[in-house]
C-alpha positions in Angstrom: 0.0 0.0 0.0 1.2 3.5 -0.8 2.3 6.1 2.1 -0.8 8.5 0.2 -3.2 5.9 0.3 -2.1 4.8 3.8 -2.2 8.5 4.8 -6.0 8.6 2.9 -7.2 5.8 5.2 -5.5 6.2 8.5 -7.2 9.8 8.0 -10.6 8.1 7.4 -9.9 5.5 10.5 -10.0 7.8 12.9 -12.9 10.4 11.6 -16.5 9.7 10.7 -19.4 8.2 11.9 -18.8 4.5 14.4 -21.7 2.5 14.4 -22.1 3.6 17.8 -22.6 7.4 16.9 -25.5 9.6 17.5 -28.1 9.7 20.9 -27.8 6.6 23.1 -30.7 5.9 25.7 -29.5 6.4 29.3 -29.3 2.0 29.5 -26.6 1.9 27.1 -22.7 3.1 27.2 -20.7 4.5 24.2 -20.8 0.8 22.4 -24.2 0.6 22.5 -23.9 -2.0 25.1 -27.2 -2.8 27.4 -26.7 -3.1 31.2 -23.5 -4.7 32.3 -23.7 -6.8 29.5 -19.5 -6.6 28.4 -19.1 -5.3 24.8 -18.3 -7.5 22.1 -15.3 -5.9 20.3 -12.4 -6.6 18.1 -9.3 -8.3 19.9 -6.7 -6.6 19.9 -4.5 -9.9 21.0 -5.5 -11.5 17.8 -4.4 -8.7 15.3 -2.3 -8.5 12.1 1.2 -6.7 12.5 -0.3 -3.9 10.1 -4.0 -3.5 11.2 -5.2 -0.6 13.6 -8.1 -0.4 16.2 -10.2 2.3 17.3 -13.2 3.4 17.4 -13.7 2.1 20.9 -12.7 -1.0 19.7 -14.9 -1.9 16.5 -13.2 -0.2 13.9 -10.3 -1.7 11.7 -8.4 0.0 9.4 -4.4 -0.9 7.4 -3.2 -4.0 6.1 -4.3 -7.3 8.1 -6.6 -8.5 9.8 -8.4 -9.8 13.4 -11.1 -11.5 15.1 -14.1 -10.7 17.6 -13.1 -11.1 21.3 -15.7 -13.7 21.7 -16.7 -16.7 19.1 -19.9 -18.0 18.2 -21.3 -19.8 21.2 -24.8 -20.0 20.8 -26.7 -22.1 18.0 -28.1 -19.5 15.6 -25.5 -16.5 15.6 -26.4 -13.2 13.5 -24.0 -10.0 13.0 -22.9 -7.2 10.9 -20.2 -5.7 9.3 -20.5 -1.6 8.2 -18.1 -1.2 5.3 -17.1 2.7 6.0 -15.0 2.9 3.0 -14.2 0.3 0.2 -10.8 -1.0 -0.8 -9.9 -5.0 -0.3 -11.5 -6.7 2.4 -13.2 -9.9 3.8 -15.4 -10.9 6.4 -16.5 -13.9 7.9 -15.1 -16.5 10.3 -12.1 -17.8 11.4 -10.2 -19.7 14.0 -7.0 -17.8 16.5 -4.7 -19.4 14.5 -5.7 -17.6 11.1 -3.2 -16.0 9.2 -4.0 -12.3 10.1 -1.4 -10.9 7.8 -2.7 -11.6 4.5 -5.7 -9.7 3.3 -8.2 -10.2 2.4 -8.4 -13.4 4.3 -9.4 -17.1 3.3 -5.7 -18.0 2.7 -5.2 -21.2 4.8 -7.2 -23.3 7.1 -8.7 -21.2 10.0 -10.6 -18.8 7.6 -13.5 -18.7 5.6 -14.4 -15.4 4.1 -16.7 -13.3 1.6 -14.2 -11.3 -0.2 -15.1 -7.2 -2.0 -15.0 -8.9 -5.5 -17.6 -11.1 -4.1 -15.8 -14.4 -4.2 -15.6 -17.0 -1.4 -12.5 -17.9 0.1 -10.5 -21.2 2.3 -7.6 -22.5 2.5 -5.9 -20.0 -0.7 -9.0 -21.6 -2.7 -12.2 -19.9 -4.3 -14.9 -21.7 -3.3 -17.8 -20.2 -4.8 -18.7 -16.5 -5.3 -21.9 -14.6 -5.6 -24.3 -15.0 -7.7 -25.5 -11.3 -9.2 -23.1 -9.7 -6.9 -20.0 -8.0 -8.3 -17.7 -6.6 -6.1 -18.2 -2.8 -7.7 -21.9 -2.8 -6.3 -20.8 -3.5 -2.9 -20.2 0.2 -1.6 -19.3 2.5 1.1 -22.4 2.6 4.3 -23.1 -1.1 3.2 -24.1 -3.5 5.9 -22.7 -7.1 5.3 -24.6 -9.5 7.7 -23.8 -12.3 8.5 -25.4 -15.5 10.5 -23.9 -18.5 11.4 -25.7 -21.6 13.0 -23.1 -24.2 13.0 -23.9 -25.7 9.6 -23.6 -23.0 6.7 -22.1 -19.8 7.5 -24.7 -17.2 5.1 -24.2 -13.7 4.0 -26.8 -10.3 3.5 -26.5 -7.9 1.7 -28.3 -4.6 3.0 -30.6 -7.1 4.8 -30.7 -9.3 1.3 -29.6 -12.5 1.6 -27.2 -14.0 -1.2 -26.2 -17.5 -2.4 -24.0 -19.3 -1.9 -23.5 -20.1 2.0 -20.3 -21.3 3.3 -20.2 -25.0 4.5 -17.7 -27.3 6.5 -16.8 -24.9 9.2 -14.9 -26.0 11.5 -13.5 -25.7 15.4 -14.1 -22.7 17.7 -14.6 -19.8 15.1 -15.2 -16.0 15.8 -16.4 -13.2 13.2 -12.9 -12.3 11.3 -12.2 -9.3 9.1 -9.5 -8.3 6.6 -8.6 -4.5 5.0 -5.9 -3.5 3.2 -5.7 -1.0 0.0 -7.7 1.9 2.4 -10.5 -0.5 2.8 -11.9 0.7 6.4 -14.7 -1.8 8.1 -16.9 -1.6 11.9 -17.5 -4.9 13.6 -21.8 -4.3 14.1 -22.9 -6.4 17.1 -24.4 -4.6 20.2 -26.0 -2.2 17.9 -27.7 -4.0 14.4 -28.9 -1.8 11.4 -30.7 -5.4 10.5 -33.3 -7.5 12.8 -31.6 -10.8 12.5 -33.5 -13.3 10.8 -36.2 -15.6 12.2 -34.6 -17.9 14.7 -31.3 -15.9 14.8 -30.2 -13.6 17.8 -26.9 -11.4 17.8 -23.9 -12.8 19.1 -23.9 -13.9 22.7 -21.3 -14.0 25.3 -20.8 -17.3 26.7 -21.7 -16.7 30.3 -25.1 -15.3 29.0 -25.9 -18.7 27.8 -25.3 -20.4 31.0 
């Protein structure tokens, strides 16, 4: 990447609208968070050497990738990703031990991602890509959602779902995301633009399913 691109997206990192923005009800605090319910945010343990965090923690912006702090738990998993501003990127799941480094993601094992040209990625292999869906429609404010329930791992476009899902997920997995090329995504979970669809909840912590 460029030091003027870099320069373009570190600039649009840190300004502009969070998915938290705007007036939040006296029950919630800046991340949108209900109660004493602990935000779910992206981990900064599990972060590419190039990637950067703000944002209170949902924001990702350079060259890399990282992961959710907490994985999918429950049985029927749904959350978003805002993209902010386009470039490369990928979102979906992965494992702690994907490679982080290597945008836009789906390059070994331990990921399995929806990619901006709209092709679907594992292990360094396209494994489908979706139908109707070029990656020049996919745009800056777009939601990507996302629900998981153990079997097929589906994506949603501004709240439309499109084909094909993602099968043969495996292990403890989190929501993952990939930027590089000024590419600047939010992680969407305490606060959705979407109601998830029937049967689906947002993402859960693990002591809230106890």
């Amino acid at each position: 990447m460029s030091y003027a691109l870099c320069c373009l997206s570190l600039r649009g990192c840190f300004g502009g609208p969070s998915n938290y923005g705007g007036n939040l009800s006296n029950r919630r605090d800046q991340n949108g968070v209900e109660g004493n319910r602990e935000p779910i945010l992206l981990d900064t343990n599990y972060m590419g050497h190039e990637v950067v965090i703000v944002k209170n923690g949902i924001r990702l912006c350079g060259n890399g990738g990282t992961i959710a702090t907490e994985p999918i738990n429950q049985n029927k998993a749904y959350w978003e990703i805002k993209l902010q501003q386009t470039g490369v990127w990928g979102v979906g799941l992965g494992t702690r031990n994907a490679d982080l480094n290597s945008a836009p993601g789906g390059s070994d094992k331990d990921s399995w991602v929806l990619c901006n040209d709209g092709t679907l990625r594992h292990d360094k292999k396209e494994v489908g890509k979706i139908a109707g869906i070029p990656g020049d429609t996919i745009s800056d404010g777009d939601i990507l959602g996302m629900t998981y329930d153990h079997e097929e791992l589906k994506f949603y476009i501004n709240n439309v779902l499109v084909e094909p899902a993602m099968t043969g997920i495996r292990g403890t997995v989190y929501p993952i995301l990939f930027v590089d090329e000024g590419a600047i995504l939010d992680l969407c979970v305490e606060r959705l633009h979407y109601s998830p669809p029937s049967g689906f909840d947002r993402i859960m912590l693990e002591q809230s399913l106890l």
